[in-house]
N, C-alpha and C positions, 0 to 999 in steps of 0.2 A: 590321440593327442588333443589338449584342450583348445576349446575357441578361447582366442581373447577380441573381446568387441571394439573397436574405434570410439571412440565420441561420434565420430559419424555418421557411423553404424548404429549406434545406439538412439534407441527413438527418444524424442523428447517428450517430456511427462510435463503435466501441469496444464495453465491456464494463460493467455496473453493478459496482461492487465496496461489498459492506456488511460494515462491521466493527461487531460489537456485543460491548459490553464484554471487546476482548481487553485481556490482560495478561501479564504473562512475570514470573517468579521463578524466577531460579536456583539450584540446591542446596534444594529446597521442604522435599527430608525430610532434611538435616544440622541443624547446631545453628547454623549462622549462614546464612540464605536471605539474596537479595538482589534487591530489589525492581526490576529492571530498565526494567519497566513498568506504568506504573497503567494502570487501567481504564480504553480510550477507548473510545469508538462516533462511528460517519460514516456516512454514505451520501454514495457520489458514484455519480452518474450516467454512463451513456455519453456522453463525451466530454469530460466536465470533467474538471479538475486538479486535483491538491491539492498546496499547499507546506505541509510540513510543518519548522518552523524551530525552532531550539531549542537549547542553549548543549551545550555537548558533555558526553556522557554522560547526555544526558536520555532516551534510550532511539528517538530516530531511525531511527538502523540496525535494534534489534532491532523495530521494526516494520514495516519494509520489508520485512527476512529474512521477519517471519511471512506478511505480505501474498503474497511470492514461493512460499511452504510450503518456504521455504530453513531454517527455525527453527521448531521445535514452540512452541505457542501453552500457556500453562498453562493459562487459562481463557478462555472466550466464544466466540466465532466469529467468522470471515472465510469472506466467501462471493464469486468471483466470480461472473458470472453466475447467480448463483442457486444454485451447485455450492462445497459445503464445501470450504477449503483444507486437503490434508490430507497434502498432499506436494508436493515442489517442481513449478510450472504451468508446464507446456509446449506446453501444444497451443494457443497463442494467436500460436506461431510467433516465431523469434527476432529479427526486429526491435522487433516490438511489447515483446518480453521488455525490448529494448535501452531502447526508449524508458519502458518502463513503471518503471522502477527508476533514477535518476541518483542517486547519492550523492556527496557531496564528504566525503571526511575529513578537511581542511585546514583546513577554517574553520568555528566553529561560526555563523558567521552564514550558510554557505551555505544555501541553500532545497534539499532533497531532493525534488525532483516524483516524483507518481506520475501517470499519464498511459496507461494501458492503451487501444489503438486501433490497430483493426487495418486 
């Protein structure tokens, strides 16, 4: 007779990633900066998702970039695994990379998942 696993039962896969109060401003030290990003903070868990949705130009992308250490953060922190991002992450191997970042830049109602799992 087959097992069937729980959710509960079933290990979780992936990485914790906690963002605390990042944000991004472009041009900080010229005379016109540009608020790219307000202040967020999340914890997600191994193996959960986050969609992240929001009309275009609400700063989407540039927290993805930071999340990836594709984009320098102005303030706060992101941490995979417990490990500051501090430059673009690689050692979590390039599928995972694939899946951990989807972006649409067609539609502002698309959903951006982040989804790191290895």
């Amino acid at each position: 007779m087959p097992t069937i696993a729980t959710p509960a039962a079933q290990a979780k896969c992936g990485v914790p990633i906690a963002i605390r109060f990042a944000s991004k401003i472009f041009g900080e030290d010229s005379d016109q900066p540009f608020r790219a990003l307000k202040e967020v903070s999340v914890d997600i868990e191994a193996g959960e998702f986050l969609s992240v949705v929001g009309p275009s130009g609400c700063g989407k992308s540039t927290l993805m970039l930071m999340v990836a250490g594709l984009l320098e953060r102005s303030h706060g922190d992101i941490a995979i695994n417990g490990r500051s991002v501090r430059e673009p992450v690689t050692d979590v191997g390039p599928a995972a990379i694939a899946r951990a970042i989807c972006t649409s830049f067609d539609s502002p109602a698309a959903p951006i998942l982040l989804s790191i799992s290895m």
